[in-house]
N, C-alpha and C positions, 0 to 999 in steps of 0.2 A: 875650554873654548879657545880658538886661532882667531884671532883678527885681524886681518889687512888695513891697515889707517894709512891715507891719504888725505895731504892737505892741498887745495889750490890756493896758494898764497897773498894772489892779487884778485880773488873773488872777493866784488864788493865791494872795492878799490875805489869805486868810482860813485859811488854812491851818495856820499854827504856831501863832495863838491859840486853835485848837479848836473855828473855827467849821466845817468841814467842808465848806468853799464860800463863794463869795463873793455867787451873786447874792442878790440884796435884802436881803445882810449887810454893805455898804462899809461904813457909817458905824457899825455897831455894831465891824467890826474894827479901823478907826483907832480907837476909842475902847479900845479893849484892845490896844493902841498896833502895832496889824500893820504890818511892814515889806513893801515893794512887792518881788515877788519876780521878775516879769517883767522890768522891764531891763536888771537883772545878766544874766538868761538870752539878752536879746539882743544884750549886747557880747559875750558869748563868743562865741555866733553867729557876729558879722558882724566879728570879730575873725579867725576861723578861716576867713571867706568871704573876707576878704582878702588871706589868707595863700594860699588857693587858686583865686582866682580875681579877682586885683588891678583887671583892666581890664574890670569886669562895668560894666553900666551900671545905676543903683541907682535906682526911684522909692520913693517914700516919702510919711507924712502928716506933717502937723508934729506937733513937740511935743504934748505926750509918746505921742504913737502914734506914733514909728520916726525922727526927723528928728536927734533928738539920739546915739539909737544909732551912728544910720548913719553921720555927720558923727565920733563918738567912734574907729568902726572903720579912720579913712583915708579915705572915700569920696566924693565930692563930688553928693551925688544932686540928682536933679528932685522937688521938695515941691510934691507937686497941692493940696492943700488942705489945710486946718486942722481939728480938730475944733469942734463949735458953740461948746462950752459948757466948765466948769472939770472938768463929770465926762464922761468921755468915755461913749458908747452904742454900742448895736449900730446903730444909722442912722449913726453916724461909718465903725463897720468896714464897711459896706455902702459907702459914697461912695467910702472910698479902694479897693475891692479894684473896684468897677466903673470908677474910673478908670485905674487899671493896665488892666485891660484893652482900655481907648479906646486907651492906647499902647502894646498890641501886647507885652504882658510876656510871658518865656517860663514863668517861674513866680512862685506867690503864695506867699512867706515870709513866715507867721505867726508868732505868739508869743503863746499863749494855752493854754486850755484846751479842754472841748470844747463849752463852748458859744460861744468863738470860734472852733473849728471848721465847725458850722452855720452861724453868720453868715457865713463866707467863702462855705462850701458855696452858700449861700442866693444870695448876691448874684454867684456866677460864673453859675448858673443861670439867672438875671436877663439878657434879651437886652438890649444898650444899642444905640442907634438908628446907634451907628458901628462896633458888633463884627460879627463872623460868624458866626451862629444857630447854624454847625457848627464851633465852637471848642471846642479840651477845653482850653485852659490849668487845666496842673495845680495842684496848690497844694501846700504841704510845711507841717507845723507841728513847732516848736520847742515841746518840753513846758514850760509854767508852772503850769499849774491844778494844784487839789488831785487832782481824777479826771481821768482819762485814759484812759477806755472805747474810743476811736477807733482806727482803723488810718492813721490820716494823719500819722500823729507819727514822728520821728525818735525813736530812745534819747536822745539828749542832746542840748544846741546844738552841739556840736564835729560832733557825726555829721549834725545839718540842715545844717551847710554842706557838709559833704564830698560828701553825696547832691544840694544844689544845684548845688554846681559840678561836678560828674564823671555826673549822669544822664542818659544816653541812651533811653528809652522810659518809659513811662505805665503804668498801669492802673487800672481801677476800684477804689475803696477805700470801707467804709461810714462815715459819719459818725453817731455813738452819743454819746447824753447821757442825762442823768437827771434825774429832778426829785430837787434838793436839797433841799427839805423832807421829801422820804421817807426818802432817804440820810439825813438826820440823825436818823430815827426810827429807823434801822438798816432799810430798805427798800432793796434795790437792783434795779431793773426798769427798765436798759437798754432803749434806744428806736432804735432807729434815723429819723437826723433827716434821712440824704442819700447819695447816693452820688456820688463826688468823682474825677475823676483825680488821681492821686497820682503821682509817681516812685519808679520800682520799683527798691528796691536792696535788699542785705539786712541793714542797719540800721534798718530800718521795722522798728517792732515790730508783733504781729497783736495784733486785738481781747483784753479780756478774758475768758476763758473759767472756765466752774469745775471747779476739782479735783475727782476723784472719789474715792471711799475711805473705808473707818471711820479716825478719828484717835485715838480714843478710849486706844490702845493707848499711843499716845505720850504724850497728855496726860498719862496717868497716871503714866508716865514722868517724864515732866517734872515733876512734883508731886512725886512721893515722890522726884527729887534734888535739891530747893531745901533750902538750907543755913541756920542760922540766920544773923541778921545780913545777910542779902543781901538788898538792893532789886533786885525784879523789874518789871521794866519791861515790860508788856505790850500788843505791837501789838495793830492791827486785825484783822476779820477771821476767819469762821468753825472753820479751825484752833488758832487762838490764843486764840479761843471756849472752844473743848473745854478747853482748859488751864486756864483761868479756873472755869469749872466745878470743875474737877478738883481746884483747892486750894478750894472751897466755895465760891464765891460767883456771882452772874450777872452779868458783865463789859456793858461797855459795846459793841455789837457794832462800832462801827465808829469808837470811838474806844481810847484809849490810859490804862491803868491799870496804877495803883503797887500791889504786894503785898509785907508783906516780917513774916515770924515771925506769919501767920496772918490779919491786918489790912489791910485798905484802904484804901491812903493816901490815894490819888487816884482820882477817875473820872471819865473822859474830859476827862483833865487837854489843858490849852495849852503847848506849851515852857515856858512863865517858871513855870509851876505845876509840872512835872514836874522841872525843873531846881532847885526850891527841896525837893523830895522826897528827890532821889538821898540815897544816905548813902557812905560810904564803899569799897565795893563795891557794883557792882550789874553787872546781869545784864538786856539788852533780848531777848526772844523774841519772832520774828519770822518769819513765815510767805511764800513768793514767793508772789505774783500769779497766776492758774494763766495760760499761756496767754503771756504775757510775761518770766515769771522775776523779777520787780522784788523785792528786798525792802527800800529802801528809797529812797522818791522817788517811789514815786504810793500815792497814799490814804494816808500816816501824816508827811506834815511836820513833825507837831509831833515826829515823831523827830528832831531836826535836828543838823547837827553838833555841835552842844556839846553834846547830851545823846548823841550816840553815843561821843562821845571820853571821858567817863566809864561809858561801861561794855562789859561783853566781850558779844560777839553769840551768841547761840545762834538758830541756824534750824530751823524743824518743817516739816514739811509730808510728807502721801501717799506713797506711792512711785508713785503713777500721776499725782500732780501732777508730779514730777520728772520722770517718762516721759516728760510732753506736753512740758515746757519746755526738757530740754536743757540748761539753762545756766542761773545764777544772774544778774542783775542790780542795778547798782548807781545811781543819779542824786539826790547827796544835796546841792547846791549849792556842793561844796567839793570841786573837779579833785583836790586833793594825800589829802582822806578816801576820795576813790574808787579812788586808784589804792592807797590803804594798805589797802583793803577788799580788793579783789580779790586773787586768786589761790584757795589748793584750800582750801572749809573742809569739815567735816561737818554734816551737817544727821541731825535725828533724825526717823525714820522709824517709826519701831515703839517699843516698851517698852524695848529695849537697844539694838534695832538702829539704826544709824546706815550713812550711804551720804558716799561724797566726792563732792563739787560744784565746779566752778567758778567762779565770779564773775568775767566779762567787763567 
């Protein structure tokens, strides 16, 4: 097997300090000192690619787009080129994903979000003067970005490798992004940027969809059982919306706020801001993704391990979002916080009602 590995280095960038995306946020998120969250995601990758597929034959771009991963995972790969410059661009992920394909790659292993989904998209699309016009080389992505609107994504880096090294057939898949200046006005209007072959397993997760349903019931719920004393940690997101409303105030729609004995501590706090809030009890409320199940690891980073390991989880969400999704999901950068998340919790449903869930 040939594989093409690309890394976007600064996907995701921007995520735990509350910028809600990275592009034409780099330099404001290093300055609010964001940690690179893409290369962690792509040694476990190519960690678990090695573990299941040792004698794959590995292309790659230099430092720090994929050379240093791939070299950290055991692999001895072929580095077609470098990128130009100290900040890497989408004409870098364009060069390397068209030269994987001059050498005949059987799939493109990304590591990005979804607007390094596109530029992969973009540049297989792209006929090169030595490929073959009627090529579908697939592509696969490894989630790092804050959104994750696409169908080309694996659930995890552990589940990109398994679907790399074990897939036997293709299909079309859309490639979705957003404008992040909207997204951060609380606007989300999903685009479709491409259509992609993708390898078909069922650890791919599907687009995101929206839950249907009044919430209203549960909010209220959730309001009138908050306890004195307790920091309430409140996700993203139109359900967790209604909640916010519900104890009086108008939330940040698509970011993360502190409420605790009437007062608001925080809005659309960053990790180091929410983590300097917590108090002694607290309480994160959190709503899945419709459509994927995610409730934590796309759209709410700044939930991050250390702020989930100070407080107990409560999930909201529809009983017609639960319908669509089947299953709860978890990807929060920390293998040992996911497998302690998973198993049966309850999610609240209604004003009392509550339903059991899963967490895969």
């Amino acid at each position: 097997m040939r594989i093409g590995v690309v890394v976007n280095p600064i996907a995701g960038l921007g995520g735990r300090v509350g910028l809600k995306g990275t592009d034409g946020k780099v330099a404001e998120a290093r300055a609010r000192g964001a940690e690179p969250r893409a290369p962690d995601r792509a040694r476990r990758a190519l960690a678990e690619l090695a573990s299941r597929a040792p004698d794959a034959t590995l292309f790659t771009w230099g430092a720090p787009m994929g050379a240093e991963a791939v070299r950290e995972a055991g692999f001895d790969p072929a580095v077609l080129g470098t990128p130009d410059g100290d900040d890497t661009t989408a004409a870098d992920t364009h060069r390397a994903v068209r030269a994987f394909v001059e050498h005949d790659v059987d799939l493109v292993l990304f590591v990005g979000g979804d607007g390094t989904a596109a530029d992969v998209a973009e540049a297989l699309s792209t006929p090169n003067a030595n490929s073959d016009p009627d090529s579908k080389t697939p592509m696969l992505g490894v989630p790092a970005g804050v959104k994750v609107y696409s169908s080309v994504f694996a659930v995890s880096p552990e589940d990109a490798a398994v679907v790399a090294a074990t897939f036997t057939r293709v299909e079309e898949r859309e490639v979705m992004d957003i404008d992040e200046d909207e997204y951060r006005a609380g606007e989300v209007h999903p685009e479709l940027r491409a259509v992609a072959w993708v390898p078909v397993a069922e650890d791919l997760q599907s687009s995101k969809q929206t839950g249907g349903g009044s919430v209203e019931a549960l909010a209220e719920g959730v309001a009138q059982g908050t306890r004195e004393g307790v920091t309430y940690v409140l996700g993203p997101g139109s359900t967790v919306g209604a909640v916010k409303r519900a104890l009086g105030f108008e939330g940040s729609p698509l970011g993360v706020d502190l409420w605790r004995d009437g007062e608001v501590l925080v809005r659309d706090g960053s990790e180091a801001e929410i983590l300097d809030a917590l108090g002694e009890e607290n309480v994160v409320v959190v709503s899945p993704i419709g459509g994927q199940g995610f409730v934590f690891g796309r759209g709410n980073p700044q939930l991050s391990p250390a702020v989930i390991r100070q407080c107990d989880v409560q999930v909201v969400a529809s009983r017609s979002k639960l319908d669509d999704i089947g299953v709860l999901r978890v990807d929060t950068d920390d293998p040992d916080l996911d497998e302690d998340l998973r198993g049966w919790t309850r999610v609240r449903v209604g004003r009392v009602e509550q339903r059991m869930m899963e967490i895969v």
